[in-house]
N, C-alpha and C positions, 0 to 999 in steps of 0.2 A: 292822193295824199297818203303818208305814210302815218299808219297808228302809231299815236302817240305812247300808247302804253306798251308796245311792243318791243322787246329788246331787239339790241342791233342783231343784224346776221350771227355774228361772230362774237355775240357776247351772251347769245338763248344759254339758259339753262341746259345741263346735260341730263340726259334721262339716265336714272339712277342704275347703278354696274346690276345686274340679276348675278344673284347666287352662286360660287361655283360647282363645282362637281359633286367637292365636297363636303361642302354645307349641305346641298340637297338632299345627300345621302344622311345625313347628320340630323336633318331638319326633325323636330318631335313634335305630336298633335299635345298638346295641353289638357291636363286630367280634366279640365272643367269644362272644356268640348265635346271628350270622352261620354262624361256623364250623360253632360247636357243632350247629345244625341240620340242615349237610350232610346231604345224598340223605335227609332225612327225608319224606314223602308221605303222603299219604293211602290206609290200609293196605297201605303195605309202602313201599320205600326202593331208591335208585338203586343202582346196582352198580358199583363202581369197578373198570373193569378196563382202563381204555385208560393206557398207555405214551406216551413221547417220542415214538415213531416216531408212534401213533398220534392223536397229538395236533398235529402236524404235517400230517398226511394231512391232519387232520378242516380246520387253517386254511388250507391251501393250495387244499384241496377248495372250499371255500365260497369262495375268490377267485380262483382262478386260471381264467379261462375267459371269465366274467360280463363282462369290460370289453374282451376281445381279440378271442373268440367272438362277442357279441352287438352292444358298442353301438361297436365301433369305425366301423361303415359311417354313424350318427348324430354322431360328434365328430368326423370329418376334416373337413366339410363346416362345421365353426365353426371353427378351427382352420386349415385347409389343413397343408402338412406340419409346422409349427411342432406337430400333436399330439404328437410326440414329447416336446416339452417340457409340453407337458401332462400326460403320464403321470409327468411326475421331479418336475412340480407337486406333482399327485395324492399320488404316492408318497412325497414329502417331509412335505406334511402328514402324510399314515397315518404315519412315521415319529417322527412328534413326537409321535403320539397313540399311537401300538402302546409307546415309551417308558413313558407314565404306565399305560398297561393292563399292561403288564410288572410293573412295580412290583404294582399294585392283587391283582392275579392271584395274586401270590404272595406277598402279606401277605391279603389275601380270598380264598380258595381257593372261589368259590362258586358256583353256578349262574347268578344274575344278572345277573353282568355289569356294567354300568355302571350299570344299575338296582340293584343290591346297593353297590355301591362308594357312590352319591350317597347310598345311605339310611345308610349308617353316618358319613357325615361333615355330608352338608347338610340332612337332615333326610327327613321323609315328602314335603311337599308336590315338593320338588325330585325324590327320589327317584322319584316317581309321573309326574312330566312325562316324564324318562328314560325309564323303562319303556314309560310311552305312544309316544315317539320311535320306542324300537325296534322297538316294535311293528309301526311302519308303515317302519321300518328292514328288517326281517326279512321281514313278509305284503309288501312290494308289492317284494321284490327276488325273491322264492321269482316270484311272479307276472313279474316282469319278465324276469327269466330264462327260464322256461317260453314266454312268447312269443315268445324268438328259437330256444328248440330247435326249435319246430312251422319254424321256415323249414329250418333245417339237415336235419329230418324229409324237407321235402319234395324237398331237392337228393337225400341218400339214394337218396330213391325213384326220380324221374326218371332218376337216374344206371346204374341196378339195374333195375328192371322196367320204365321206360320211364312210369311213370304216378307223377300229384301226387295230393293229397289238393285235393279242389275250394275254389276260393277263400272258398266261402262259411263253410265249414268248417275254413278252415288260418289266418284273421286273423280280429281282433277286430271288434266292430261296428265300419262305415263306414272302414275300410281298405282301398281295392283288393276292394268287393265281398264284404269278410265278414260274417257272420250269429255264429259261435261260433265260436273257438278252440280245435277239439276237442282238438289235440296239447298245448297247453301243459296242458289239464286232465288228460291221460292221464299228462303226466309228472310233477305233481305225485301222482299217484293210486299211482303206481310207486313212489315216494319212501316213501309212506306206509305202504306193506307193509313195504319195508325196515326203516324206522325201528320197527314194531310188532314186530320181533321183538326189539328189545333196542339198545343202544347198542355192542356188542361186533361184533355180525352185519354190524350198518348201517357201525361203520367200516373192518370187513373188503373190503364191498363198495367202501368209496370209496377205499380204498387202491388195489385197482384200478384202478379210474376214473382216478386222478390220474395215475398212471401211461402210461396209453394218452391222456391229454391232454396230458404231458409230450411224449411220443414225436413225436403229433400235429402238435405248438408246433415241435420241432425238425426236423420234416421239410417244414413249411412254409418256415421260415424256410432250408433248403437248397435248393429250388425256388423260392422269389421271391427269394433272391439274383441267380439266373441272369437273371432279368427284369430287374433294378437299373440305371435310369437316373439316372446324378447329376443333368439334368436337371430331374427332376421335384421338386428343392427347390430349383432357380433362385428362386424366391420364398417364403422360405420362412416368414415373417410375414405373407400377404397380407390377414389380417385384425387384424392387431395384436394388444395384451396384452391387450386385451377380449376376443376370438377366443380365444386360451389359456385364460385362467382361466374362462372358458363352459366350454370343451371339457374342462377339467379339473374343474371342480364336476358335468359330468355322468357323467364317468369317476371320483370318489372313491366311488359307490358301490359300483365293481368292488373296491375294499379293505376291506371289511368283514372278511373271513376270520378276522383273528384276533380278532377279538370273537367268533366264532365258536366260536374254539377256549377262550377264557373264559367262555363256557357249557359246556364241559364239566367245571366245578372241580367239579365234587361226583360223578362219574364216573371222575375218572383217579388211576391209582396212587399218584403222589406230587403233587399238585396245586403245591405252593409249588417244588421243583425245577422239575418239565419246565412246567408253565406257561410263563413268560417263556420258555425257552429256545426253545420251539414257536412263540409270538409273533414274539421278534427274527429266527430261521429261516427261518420260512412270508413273511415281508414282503421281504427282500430276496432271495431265488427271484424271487418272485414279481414282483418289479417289474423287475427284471434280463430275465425275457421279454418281459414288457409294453414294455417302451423298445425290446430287441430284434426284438420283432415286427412292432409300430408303425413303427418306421424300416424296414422291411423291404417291408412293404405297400405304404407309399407310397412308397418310390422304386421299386417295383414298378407301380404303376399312377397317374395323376396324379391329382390332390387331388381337382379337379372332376371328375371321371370316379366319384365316393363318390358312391351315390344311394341313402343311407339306407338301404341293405338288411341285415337282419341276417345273413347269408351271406357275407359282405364276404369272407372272405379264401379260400374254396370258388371265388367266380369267379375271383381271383386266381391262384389257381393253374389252373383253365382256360386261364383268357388268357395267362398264362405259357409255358406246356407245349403248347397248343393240342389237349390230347388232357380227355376227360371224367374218364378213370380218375382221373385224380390229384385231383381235385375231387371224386369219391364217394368217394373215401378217407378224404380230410378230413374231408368232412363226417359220414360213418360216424363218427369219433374224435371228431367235434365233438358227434356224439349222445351221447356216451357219456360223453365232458366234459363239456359242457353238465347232463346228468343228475346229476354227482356236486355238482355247484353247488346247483341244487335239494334234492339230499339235506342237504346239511349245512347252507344258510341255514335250510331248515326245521326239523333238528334245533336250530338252537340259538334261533327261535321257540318251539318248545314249551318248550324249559328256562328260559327268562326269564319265559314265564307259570305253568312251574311254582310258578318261586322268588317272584312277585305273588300266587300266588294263598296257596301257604302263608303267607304274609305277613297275607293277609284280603283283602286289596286287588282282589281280582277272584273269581271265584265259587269254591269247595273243589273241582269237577270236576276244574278244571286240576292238581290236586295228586293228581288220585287214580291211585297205583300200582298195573300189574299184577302180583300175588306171582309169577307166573312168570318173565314177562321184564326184571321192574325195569325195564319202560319205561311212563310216561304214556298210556295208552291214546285214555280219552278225549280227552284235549290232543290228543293226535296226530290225530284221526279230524275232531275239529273245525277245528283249523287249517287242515290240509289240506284240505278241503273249501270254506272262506274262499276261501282262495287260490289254490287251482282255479280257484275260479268268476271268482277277481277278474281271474285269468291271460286266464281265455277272453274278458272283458269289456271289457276299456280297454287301450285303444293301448300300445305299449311305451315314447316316447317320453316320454311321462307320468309314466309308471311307475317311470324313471329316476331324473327330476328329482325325484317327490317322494321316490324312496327316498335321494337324496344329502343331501339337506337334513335329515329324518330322522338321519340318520347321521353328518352333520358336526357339529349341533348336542348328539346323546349324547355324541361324544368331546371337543367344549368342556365341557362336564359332566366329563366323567376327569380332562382335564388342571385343571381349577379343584380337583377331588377329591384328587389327589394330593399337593397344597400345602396345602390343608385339613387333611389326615391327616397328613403329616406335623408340624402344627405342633400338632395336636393329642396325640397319641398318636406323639411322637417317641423315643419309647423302644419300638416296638414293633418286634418283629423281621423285616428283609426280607431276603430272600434274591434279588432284585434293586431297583438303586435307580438312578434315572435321577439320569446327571448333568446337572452345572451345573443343579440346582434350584435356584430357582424362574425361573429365566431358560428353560429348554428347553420346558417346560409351558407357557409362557405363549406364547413364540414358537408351539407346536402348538395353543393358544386364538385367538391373532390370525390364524393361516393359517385354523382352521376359519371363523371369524366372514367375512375376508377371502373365503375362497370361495362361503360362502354370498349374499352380496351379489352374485355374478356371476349367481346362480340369475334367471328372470324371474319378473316379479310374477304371475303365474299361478300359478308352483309355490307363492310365498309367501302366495297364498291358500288354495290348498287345504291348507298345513303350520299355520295360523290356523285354519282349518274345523276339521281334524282338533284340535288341541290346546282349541280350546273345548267340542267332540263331549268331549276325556279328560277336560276339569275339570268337566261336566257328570256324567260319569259315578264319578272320585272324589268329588264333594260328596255326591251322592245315595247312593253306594254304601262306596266303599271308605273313608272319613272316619271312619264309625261301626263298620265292620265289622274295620278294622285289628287284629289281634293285641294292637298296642303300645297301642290302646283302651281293649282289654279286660283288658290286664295289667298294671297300675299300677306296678306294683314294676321293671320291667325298663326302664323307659321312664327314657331318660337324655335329661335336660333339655340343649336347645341353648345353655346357659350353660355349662354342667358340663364340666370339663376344659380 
């Protein structure tokens, strides 16, 4: 006998059409999932315990050093003393983009970052290039960095026992005679102990750090005053506004910081309070030394006397002072600066892959928590390990240019996100809110786009290479494996709203 309740053959319901192409790509996780997810991992969950102060540290930590410390002896020489105005360049842009991340940070309290902010407004595909950005935003700044502390390592030494670390061993293949990198690898390795103990430990220690890097910045800047020939900016354009905005796209990588500090939304006490307030904080510190340092160097020493070396301001104070001591001092406080840079761009690496991988979008390891320390184990063991090798491996100059481009083009992504979000879900509650939107966002979209054009087509090949290597690896992977996939119901159509 035939059920009753059964429709005929030819008259069953049809199972509902799935999604096309372009939906899928389209599809966005809803900020209140976002949230709702906070420090969730794979068994067990992040531990919110960092503060304002602490949250300051952590953005100040990850920028302040990277662009003063390392690549200033590389941007005077495009630049001549006009870098000065490169750094108020630089720091302007970050200031129109640390704006839309203020806002974002504290309406999205969440791990990812600008990778989380695009996927709640422009969708997965967008969200997924972000991510990929930072990627190579975060591995090749932790690496870029690491290969200027191996030089500052080896003034230390010199200066202290009288002996270097051999060339073949203290630079990257074909630099002045090197074979491996060992320091930049050792200091990522240092990092990774740290960050394994927890997120609480790790910013105890770079509180520190910042600290003795502050001190560092302002005892410099009170011995190359002594040196300061006004002189030495009789020309102070000698390569024009092309010279500037070069020297300024390869110094916005040293801004990264507070992205930094908004990977740790799902770690800190009050995330929508001290957010922003850590962001607008940590960036004007921060660039206030940077302008005062920069002017400081170079009317301390002339423009062309800069020969690339990432020690730059350790000789300077030699030459200044004409005594060693003060030059192993430095560079002693440069190790130790330097090091808390490392610490934190790699903390906020691993927490961008965490918030990808619970997503789907990259493999479930990167999610998996230790119940002890509520820190990312494997994430941490694997990144760092990458980035090591990548430190020991490829020039620093390289290393630079492709981490600014990386990193200009995720914050064009925030500032387009934060206009988006707001016109979508303009009732939603912020507890900071940039003004004069949509006008300030967009002024911080034209600078980033604007700076990137300065980058040379080298870098904009390999930031091509890299971005076909991500969409090679979302179509195969993360496209089917997404959460928002597999969970029909949560998935909010890019029409909706």
């Amino acid at each position: 006998m035939l059920d009753q309740g059964a429709p005929p053959q030819n008259e069953r319901t049809a199972a509902p059409a799935s999604p096309g192409v372009a939906a899928r790509l389209m599809r966005r996780k809803p900020v209140e999932r976002l949230v709702a997810e906070g420090g969730q991992g794979e068994g067990g969950s992040l531990r919110r315990s960092l503060g304002l102060w602490q949250l300051t540290m952590i953005s100040i930590g990850a920028t302040l050093g990277t662009g003063i410390f390392v690549v200033l002896g590389e941007a005077v020489p495009k630049a001549g003393p006009a870098v000065t105005l490169s750094f108020v360049i630089a720091g302007l842009t970050a200031l129109f983009s640390a704006l839309s991340y203020a806002e974002l940070a504290g309406t999205i309290p969440v791990a990812g970052s600008s990778y989380s902010y695009a996927y709640a407004t422009m969708g997965e595909l967008i969200a997924w290039v972000c991510g990929w950005c930072l990627l190579l935003e975060y591995g090749v700044s932790v690496a870029a960095v690491a290969v200027g502390w191996g030089e500052y390592l080896n003034e230390l030494l010199d200066g202290t026992i009288g002996v270097t670390i051999p060339k073949a061993l203290a630079n990257p293949p074909g630099v002045d005679g090197g074979v491996f990198n060992l320091p930049a690898l050792i200091v990522v390795i240092l990092a990774m102990v740290f960050l394994l103990g927890g997120a609480k430990e790790s910013a105890r220690a770079n509180t520190i750090m910042v600290c003795v890097k502050i001190a560092a910045l302002v005892l410099f800047c009170t011995i190359g005053f002594m040196g300061f020939k006004s002189g030495n900016y009789a020309h102070f354009m000698p390569l024009g506004m092309a010279g500037v905005s070069a020297a300024g796209a390869t110094l916005f990588f040293s801004y990264i910081g507070f992205d930094a500090a908004s990977t740790a939304g799902e770690e800190a006490k009050n995330a929508q309070r001290d957010l922003p307030r850590a962001i607008m904080l940590s960036l004007v510190i921060v660039t206030a030394l940077y302008v005062l340092v920069a002017a400081v160097a170079v009317g301390a020493k002339p423009w062309r006397q800069f020969n690339d070396s990432e020690a730059a301001l350790a000789q300077i104070m030699k030459d200044v002072t004409g005594q060693s001591f003060w030059g192993t001092l430095l560079a002693f406080c440069a190790v130790i600066a330097i090091a808390s840079v490392v610490l934190t761009v790699l903390y906020g690496q691993t927490r961008i892959l965490f918030a990808m991988s619970r997503d789907g979008l990259v493999p479930k390891i990167f999610a998996r928590v230790h119940p002890k320390t509520g820190a990312p184990r494997a994430n941490t063991v694997i990144v760092s390990l990458f980035c090591g090798v990548l430190a020991a491996a490829v020039p620093l100059g390289q290393l630079a240019d492709a981490t600014s481009i990386g990193t200009l083009f995720a914050f064009a992504l925030v500032n387009v996100a934060v206009v988006v979000l707001r016109r979508t879900r303009p009732g939603m509650e912020r507890t900071f809110r940039v003004p004069l939107s949509p006008v300030l966002p967009a002024l911080g979209f034209a600078f980033c786009v604007w700076m990137m054009g300065s980058l040379s087509a080298v870098t904009w090949v390999v930031f091509g290479v890299w971005m076909a290597v991500g969409l090679v690896f979302y179509f195969g992977y993360g496209y089917r494996r997404s959460r928002l996939a597999t969970a029909a119901p949560d998935v909010v159509p890019a029409a909706e709203k």
